[in-house]
VMD Tcl script that builds the backbone (N, CA, C; Angstrom):
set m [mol new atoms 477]
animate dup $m
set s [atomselect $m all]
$s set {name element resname resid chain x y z} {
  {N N UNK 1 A 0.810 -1.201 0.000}
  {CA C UNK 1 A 0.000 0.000 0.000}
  {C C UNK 1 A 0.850 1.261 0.000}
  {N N UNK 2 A 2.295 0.952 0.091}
  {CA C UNK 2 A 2.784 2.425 0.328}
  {C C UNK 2 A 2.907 3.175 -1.015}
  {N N UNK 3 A 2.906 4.310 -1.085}
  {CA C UNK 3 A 2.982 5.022 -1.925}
  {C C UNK 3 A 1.334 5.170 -3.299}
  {N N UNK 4 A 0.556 4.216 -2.878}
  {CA C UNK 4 A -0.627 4.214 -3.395}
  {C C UNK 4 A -1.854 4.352 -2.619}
  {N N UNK 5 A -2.705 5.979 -3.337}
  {CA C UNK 5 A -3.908 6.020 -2.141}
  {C C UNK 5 A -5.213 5.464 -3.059}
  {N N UNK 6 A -5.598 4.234 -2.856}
  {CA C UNK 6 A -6.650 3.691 -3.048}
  {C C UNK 6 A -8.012 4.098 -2.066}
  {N N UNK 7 A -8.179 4.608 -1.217}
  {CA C UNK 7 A -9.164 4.403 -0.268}
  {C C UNK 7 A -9.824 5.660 -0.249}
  {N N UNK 8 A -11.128 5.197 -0.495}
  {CA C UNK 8 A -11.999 6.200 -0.823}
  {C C UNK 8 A -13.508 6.084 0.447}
  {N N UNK 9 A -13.296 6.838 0.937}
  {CA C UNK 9 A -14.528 7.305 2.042}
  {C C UNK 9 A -15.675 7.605 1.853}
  {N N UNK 10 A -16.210 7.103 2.331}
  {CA C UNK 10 A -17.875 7.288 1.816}
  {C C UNK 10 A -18.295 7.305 3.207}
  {N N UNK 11 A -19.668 7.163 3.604}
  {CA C UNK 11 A -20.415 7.013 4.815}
  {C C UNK 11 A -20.218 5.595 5.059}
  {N N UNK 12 A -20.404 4.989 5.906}
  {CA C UNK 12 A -20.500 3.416 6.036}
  {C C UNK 12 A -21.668 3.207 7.588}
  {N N UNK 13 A -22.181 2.068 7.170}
  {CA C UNK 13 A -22.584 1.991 8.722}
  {C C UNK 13 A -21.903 0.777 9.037}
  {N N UNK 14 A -21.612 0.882 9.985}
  {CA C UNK 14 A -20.327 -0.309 10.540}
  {C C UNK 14 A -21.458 -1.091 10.517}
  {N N UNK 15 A -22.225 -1.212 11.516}
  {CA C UNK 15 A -23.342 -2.281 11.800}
  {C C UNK 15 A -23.638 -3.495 11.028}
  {N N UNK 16 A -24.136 -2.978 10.153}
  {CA C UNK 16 A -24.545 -3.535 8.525}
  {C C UNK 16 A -23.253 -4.235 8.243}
  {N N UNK 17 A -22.106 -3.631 7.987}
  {CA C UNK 17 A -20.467 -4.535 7.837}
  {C C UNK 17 A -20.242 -5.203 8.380}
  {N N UNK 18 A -20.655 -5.544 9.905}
  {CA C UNK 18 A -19.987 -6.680 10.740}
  {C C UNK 18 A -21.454 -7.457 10.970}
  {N N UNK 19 A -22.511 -7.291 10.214}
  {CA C UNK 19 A -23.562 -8.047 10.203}
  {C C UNK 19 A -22.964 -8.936 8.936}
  {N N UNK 20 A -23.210 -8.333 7.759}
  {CA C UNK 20 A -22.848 -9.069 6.482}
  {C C UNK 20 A -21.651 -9.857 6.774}
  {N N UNK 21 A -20.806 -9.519 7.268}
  {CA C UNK 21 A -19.276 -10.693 7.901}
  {C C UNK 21 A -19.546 -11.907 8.761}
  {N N UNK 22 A -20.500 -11.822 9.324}
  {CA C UNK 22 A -21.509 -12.342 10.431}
  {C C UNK 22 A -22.032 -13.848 9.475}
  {N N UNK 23 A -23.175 -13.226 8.317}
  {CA C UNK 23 A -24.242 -14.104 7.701}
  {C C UNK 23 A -22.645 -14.595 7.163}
  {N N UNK 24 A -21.683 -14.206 6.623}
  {CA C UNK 24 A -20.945 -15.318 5.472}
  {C C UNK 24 A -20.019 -16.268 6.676}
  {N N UNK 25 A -19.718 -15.822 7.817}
  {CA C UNK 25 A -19.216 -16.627 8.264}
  {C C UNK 25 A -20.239 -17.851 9.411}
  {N N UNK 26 A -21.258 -17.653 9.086}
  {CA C UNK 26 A -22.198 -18.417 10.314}
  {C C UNK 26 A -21.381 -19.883 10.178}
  {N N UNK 27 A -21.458 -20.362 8.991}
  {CA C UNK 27 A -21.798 -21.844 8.865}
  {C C UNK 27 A -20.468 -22.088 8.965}
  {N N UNK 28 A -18.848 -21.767 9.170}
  {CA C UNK 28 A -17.800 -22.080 9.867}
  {C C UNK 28 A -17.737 -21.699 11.192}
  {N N UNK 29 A -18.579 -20.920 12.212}
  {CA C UNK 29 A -18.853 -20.488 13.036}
  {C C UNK 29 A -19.406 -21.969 13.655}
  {N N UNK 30 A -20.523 -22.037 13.227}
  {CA C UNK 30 A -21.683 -23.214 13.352}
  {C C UNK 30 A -20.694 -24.542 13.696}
  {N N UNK 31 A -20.145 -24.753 12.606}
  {CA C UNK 31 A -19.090 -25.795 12.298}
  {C C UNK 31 A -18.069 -26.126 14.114}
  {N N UNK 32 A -17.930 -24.979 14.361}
  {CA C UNK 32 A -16.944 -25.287 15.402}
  {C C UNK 32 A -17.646 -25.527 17.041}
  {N N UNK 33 A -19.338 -24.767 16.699}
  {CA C UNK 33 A -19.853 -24.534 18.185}
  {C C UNK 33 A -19.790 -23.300 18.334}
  {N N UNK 34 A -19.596 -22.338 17.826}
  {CA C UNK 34 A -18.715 -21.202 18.123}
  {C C UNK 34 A -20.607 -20.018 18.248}
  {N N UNK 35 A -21.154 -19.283 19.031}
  {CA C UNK 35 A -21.941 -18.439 19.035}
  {C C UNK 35 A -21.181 -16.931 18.785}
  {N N UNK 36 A -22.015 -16.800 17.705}
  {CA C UNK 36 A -21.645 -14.991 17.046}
  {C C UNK 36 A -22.902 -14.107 17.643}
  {N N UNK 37 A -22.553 -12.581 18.190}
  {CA C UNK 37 A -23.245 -11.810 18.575}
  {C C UNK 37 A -22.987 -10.455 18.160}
  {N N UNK 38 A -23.974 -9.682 17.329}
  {CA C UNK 38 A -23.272 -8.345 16.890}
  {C C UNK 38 A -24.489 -7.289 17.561}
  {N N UNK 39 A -23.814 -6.866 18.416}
  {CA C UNK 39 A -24.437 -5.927 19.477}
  {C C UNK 39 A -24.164 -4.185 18.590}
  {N N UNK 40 A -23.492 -4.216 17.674}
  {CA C UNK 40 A -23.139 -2.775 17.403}
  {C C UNK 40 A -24.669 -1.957 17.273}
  {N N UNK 41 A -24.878 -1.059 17.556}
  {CA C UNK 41 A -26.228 -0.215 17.481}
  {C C UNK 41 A -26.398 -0.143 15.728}
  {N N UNK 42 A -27.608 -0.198 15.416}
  {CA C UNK 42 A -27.378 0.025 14.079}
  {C C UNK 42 A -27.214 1.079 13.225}
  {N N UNK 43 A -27.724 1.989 13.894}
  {CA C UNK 43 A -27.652 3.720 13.203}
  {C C UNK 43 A -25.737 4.060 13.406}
  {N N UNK 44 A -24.437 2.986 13.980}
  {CA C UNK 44 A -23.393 3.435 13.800}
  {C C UNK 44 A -22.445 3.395 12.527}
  {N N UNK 45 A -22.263 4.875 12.438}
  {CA C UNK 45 A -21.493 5.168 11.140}
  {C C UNK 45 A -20.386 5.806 11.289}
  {N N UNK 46 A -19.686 5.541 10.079}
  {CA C UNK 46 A -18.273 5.913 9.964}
  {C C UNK 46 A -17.932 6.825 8.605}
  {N N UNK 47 A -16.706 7.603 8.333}
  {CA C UNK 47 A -16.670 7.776 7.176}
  {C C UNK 47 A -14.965 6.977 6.518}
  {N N UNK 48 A -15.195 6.085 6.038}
  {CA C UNK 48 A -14.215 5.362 5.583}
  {C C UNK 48 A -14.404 4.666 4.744}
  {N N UNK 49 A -13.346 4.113 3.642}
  {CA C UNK 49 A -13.547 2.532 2.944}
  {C C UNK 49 A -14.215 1.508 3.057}
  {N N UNK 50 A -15.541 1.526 2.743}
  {CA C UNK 50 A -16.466 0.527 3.056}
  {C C UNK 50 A -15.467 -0.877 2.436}
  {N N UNK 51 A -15.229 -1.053 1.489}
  {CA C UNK 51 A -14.620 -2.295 1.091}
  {C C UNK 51 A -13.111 -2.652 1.980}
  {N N UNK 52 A -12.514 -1.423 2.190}
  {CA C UNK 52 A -11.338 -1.823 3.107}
  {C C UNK 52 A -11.792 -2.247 4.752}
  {N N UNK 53 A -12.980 -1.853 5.394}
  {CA C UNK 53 A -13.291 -2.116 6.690}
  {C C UNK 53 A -14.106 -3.170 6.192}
  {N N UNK 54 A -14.729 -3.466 5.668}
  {CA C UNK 54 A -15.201 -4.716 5.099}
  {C C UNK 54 A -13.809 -6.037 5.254}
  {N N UNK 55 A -12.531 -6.070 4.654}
  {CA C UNK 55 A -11.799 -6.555 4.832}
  {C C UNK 55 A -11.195 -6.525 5.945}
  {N N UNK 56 A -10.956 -5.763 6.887}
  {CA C UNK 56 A -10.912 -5.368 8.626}
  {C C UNK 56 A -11.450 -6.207 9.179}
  {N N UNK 57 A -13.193 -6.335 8.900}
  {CA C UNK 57 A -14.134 -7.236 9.638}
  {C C UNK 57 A -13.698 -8.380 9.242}
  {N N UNK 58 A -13.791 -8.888 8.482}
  {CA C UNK 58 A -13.439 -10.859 7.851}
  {C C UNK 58 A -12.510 -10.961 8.392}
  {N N UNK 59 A -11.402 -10.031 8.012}
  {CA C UNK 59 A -10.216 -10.905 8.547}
  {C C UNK 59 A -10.076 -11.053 10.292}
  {N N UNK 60 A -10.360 -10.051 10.599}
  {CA C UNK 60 A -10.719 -9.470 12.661}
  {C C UNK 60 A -11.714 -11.150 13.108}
  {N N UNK 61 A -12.760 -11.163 12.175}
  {CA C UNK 61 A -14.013 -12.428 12.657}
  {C C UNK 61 A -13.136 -13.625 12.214}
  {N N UNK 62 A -12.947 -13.537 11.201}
  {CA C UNK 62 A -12.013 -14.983 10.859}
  {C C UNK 62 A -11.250 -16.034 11.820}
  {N N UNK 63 A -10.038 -14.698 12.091}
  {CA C UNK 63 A -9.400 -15.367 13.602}
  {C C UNK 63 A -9.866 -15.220 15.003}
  {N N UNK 64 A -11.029 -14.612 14.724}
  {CA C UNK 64 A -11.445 -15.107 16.374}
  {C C UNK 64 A -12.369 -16.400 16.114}
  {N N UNK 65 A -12.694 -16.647 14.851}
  {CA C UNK 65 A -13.406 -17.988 14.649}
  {C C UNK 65 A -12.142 -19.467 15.110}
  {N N UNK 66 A -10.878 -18.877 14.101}
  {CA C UNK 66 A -9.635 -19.882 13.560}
  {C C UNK 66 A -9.694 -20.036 15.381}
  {N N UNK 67 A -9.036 -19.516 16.159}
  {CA C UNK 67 A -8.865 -19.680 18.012}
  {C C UNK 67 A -9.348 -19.630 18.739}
  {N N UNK 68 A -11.123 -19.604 18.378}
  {CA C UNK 68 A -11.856 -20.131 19.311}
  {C C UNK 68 A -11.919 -21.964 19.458}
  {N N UNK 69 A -12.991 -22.303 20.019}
  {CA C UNK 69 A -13.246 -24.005 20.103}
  {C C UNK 69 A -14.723 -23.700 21.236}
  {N N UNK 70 A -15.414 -24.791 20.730}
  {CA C UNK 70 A -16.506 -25.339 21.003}
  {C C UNK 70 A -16.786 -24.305 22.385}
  {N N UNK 71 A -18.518 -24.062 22.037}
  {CA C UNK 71 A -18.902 -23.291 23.493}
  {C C UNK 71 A -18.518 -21.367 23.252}
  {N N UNK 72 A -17.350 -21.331 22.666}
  {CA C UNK 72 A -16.679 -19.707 23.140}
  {C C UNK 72 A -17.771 -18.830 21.866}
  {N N UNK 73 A -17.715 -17.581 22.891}
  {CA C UNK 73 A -18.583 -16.613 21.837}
  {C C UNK 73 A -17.432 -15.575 21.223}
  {N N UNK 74 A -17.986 -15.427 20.031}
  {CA C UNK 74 A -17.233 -13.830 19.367}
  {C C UNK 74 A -18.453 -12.951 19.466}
  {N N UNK 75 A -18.110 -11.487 20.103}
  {CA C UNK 75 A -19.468 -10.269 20.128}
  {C C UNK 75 A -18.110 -9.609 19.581}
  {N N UNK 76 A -19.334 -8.691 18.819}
  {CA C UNK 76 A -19.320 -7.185 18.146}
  {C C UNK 76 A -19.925 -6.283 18.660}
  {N N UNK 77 A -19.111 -5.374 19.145}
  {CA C UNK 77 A -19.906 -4.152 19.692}
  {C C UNK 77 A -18.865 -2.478 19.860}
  {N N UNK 78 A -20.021 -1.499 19.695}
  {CA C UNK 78 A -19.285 -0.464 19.367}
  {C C UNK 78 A -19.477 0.282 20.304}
  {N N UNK 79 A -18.796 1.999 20.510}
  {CA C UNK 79 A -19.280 3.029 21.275}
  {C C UNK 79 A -18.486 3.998 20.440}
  {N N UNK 80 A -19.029 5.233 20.632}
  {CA C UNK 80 A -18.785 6.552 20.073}
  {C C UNK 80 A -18.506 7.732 20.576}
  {N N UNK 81 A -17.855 8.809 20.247}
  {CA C UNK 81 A -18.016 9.923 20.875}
  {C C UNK 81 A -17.961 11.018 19.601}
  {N N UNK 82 A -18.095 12.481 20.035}
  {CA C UNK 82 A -18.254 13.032 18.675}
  {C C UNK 82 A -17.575 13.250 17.585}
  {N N UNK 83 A -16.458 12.905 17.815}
  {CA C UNK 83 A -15.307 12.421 16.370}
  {C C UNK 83 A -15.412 10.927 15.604}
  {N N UNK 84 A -15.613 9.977 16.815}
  {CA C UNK 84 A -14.916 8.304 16.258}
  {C C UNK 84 A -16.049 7.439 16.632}
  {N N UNK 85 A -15.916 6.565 15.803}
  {CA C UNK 85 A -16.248 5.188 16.584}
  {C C UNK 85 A -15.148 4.202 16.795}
  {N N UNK 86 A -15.776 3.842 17.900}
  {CA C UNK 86 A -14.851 2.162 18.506}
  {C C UNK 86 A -15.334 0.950 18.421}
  {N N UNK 87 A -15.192 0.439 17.524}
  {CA C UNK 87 A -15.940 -1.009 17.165}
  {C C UNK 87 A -14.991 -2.246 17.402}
  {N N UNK 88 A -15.498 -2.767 18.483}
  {CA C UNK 88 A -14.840 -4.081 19.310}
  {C C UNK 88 A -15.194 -5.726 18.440}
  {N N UNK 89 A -14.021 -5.707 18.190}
  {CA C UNK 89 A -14.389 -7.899 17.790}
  {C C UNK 89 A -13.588 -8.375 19.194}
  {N N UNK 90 A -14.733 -8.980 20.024}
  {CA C UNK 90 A -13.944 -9.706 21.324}
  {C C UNK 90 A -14.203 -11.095 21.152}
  {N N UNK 91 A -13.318 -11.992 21.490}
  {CA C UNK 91 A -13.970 -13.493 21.611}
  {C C UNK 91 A -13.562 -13.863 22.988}
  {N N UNK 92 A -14.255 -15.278 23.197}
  {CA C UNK 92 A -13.588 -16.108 24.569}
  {C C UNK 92 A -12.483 -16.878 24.453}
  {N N UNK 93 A -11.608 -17.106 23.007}
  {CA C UNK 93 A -10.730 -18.097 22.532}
  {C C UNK 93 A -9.466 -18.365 23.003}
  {N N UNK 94 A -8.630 -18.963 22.968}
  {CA C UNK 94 A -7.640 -19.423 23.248}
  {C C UNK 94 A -6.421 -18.190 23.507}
  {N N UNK 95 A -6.914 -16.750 23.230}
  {CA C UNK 95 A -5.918 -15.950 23.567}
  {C C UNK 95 A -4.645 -15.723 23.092}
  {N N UNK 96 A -3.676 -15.055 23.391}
  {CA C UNK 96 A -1.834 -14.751 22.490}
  {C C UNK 96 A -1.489 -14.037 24.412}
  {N N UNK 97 A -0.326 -14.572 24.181}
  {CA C UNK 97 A 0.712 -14.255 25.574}
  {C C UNK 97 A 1.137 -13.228 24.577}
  {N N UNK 98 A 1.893 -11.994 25.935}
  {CA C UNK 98 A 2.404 -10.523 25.569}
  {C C UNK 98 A 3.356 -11.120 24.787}
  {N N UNK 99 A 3.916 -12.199 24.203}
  {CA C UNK 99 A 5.610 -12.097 23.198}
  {C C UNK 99 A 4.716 -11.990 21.962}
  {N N UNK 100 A 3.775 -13.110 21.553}
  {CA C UNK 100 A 2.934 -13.008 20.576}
  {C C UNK 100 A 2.278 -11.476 19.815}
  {N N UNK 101 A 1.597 -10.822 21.111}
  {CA C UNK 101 A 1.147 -9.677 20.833}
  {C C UNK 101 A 1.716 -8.660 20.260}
  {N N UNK 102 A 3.154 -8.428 20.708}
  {CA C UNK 102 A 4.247 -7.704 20.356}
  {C C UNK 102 A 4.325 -7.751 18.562}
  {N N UNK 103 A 4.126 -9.365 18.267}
  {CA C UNK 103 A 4.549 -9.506 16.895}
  {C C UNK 103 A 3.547 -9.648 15.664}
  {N N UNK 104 A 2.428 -9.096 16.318}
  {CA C UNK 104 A 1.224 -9.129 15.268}
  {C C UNK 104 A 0.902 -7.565 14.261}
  {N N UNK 105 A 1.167 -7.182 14.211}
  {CA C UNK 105 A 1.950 -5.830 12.998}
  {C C UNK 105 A 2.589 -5.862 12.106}
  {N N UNK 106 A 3.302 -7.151 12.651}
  {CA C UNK 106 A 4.875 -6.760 12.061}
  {C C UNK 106 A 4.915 -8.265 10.945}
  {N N UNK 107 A 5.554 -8.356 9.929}
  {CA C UNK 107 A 6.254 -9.808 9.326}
  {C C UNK 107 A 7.407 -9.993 10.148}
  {N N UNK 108 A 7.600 -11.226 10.570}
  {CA C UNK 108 A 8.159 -11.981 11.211}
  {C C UNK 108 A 8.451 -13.344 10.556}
  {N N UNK 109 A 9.606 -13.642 10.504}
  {CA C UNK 109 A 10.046 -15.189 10.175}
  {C C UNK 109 A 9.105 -15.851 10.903}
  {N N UNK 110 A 8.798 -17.845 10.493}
  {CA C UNK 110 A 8.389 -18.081 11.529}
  {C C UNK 110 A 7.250 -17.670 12.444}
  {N N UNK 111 A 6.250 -16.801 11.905}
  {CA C UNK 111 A 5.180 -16.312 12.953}
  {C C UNK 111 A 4.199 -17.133 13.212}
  {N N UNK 112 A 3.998 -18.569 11.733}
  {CA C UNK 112 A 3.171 -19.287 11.460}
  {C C UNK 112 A 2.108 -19.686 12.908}
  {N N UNK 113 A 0.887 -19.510 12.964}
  {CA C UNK 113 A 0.003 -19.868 14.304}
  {C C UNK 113 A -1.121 -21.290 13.769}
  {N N UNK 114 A -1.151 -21.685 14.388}
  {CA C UNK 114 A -2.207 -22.737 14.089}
  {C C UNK 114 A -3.671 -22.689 15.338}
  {N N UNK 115 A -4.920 -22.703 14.794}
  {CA C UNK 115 A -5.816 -22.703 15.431}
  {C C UNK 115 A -6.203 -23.418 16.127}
  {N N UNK 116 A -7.502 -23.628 16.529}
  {CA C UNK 116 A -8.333 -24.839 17.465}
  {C C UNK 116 A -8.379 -26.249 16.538}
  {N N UNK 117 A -8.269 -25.738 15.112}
  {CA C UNK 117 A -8.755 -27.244 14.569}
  {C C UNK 117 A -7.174 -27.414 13.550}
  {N N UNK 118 A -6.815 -26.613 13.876}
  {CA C UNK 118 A -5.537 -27.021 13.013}
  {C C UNK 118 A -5.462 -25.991 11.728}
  {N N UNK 119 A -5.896 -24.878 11.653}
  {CA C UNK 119 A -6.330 -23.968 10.889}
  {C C UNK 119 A -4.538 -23.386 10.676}
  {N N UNK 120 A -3.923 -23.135 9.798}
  {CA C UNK 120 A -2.893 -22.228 9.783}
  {C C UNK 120 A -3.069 -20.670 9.184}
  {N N UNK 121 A -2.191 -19.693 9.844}
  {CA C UNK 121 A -1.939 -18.529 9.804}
  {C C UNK 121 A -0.772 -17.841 9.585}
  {N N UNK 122 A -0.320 -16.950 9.026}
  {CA C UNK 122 A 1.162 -16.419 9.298}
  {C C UNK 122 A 1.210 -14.838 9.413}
  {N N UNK 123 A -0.108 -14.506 9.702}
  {CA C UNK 123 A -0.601 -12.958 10.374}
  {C C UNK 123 A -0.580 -11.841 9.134}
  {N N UNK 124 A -0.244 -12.391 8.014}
  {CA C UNK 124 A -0.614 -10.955 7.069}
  {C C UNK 124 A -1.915 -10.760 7.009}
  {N N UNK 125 A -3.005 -11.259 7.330}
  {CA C UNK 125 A -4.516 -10.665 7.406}
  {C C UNK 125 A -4.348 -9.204 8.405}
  {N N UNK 126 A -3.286 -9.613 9.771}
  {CA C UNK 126 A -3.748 -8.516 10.402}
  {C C UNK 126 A -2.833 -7.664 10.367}
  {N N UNK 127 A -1.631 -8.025 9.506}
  {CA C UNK 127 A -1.004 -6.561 9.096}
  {C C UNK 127 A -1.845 -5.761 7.932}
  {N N UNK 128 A -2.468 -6.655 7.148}
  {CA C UNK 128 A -3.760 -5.469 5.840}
  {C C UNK 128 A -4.604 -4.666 6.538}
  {N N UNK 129 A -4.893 -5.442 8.052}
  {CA C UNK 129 A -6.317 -5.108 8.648}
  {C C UNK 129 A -5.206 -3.505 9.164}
  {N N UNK 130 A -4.238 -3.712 9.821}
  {CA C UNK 130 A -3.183 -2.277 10.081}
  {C C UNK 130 A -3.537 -1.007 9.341}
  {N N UNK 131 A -3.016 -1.555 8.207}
  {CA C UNK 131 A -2.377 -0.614 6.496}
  {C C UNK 131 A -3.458 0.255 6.660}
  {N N UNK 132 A -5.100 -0.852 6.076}
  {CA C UNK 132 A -6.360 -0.281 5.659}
  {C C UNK 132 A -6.783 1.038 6.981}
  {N N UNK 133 A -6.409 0.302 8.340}
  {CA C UNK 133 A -7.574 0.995 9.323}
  {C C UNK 133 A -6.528 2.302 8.953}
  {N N UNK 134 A -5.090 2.550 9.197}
  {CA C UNK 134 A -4.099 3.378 9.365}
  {C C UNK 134 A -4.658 4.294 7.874}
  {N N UNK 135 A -4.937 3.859 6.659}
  {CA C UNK 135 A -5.453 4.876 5.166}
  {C C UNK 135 A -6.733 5.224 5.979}
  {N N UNK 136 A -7.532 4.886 6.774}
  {CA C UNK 136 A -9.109 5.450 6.854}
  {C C UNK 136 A -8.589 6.066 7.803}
  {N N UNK 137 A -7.817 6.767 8.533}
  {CA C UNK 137 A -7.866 7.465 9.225}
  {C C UNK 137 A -7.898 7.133 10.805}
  {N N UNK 138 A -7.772 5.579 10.856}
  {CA C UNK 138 A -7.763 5.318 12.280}
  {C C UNK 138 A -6.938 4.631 13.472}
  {N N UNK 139 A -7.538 4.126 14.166}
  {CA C UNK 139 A -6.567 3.352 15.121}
  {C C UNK 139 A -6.508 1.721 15.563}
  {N N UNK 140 A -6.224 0.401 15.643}
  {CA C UNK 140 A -6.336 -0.257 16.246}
  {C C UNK 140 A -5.240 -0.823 17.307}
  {N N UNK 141 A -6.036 -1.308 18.272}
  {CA C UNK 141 A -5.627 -1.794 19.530}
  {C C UNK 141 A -6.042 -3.073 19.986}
  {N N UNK 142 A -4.867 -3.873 20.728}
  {CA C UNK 142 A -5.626 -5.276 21.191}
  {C C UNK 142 A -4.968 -5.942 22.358}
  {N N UNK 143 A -6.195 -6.056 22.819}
  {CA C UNK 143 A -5.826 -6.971 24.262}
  {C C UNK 143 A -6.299 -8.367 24.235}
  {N N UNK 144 A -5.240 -9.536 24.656}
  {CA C UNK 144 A -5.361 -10.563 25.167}
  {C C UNK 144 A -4.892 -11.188 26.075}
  {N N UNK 145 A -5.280 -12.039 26.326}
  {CA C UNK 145 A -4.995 -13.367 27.461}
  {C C UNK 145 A -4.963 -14.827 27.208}
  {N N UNK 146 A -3.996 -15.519 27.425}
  {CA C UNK 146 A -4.216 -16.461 27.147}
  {C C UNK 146 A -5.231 -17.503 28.190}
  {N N UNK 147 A -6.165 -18.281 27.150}
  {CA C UNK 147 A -7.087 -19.122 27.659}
  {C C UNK 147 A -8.273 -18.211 27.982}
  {N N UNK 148 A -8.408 -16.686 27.612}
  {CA C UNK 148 A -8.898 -15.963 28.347}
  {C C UNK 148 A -9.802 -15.232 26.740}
  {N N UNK 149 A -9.104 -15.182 25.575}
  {CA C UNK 149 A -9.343 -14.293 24.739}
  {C C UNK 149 A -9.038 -13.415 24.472}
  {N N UNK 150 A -9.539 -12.440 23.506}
  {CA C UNK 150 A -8.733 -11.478 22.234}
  {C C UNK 150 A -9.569 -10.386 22.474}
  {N N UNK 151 A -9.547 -9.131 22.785}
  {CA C UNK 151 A -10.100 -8.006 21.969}
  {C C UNK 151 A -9.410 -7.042 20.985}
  {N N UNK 152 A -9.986 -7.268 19.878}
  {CA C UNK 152 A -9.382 -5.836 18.754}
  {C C UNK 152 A -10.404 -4.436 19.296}
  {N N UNK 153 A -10.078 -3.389 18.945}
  {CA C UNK 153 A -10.618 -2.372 18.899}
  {C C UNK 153 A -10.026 -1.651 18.188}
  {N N UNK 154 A -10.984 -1.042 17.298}
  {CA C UNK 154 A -10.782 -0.553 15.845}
  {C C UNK 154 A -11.636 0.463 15.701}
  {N N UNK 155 A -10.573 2.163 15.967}
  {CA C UNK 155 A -11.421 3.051 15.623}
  {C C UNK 155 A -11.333 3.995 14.827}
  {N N UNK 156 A -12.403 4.796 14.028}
  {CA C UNK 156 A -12.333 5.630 12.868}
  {C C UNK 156 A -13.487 6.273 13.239}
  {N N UNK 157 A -13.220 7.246 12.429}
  {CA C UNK 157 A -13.834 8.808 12.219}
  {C C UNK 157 A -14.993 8.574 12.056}
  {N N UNK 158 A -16.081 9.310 12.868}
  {CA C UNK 158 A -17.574 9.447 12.243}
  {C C UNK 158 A -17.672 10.315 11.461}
  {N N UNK 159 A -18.805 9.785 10.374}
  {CA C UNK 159 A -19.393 10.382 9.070}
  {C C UNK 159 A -19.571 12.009 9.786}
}
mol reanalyze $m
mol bondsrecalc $m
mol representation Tube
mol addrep $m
């Protein structure tokens, strides 16, 4: 992405985005046991890359699907103030210890992760999910625990 500005802002309602990410991922969701909940209010909007936060969401739901296991929930949920929204993907899943966390930004030799079912990863989903939020104008942040779960929080500019 460097040196190329692709990203074009429009209104978005997050809601609707992490709903539609929601319906395509049910039935690998389903597959594992896994309960999805998208609490975001629906009137919340943003002004950003609908197709790039679109790719934010899949890839954000994806791996909290890939490291969850049977029973654990992923919720979606947002809050606002008069500049931003903060739109949370939290799960109950298997979590990343602080060395892990450190190295999810970045390419790294070796980063390769494997999931609950044997799912492999090598984290460029969540360096795109970086690039994109960083062109719309925003921020993400994440806390985990291991055995405990993941929160991303991912925020951008209101419309």
């Amino acid at each position: 992405m460097k040196g190329v500005n692709s990203t074009v802002p429009t209104i978005v309602n997050i809601y609707e985005i992490g709903e539609n990410v929601f319906n395509i991922s049910e039935n690998e969701a389903k597959s594992k046991g896994i309960t999805l909940i998208n609490n975001i209010p629906t009137n919340s909007i943003s002004f950003c890359d609908a197709g790039q936060i679109d790719i934010v969401f899949r890839n954000l739901i994806n791996n909290a699907i890939k490291f969850s296991k049977q029973n654990d929930t992923i919720t979606l949920s947002a809050t606002h103030d008069d500049n931003n929204i903060t739109f949370l993907v939290a799960d109950t899943g298997i979590g990343m210890s602080e060395a892990k966390l450190k190295q999810l930004f970045t390419i790294t030799p070796d980063i390769s992760t494997y999931g609950t079912q044997g799912e492999i990863g090598i984290g460029l989903g969540l360096l795109l999910c970086y690039e994109f939020i960083k062109a719309n104008n925003g921020k993400i942040k994440v806390e985990s625990e291991p055995n405990k779960g993941t929160v991303f929080y991912v925020t951008l500019p209101i419309a």
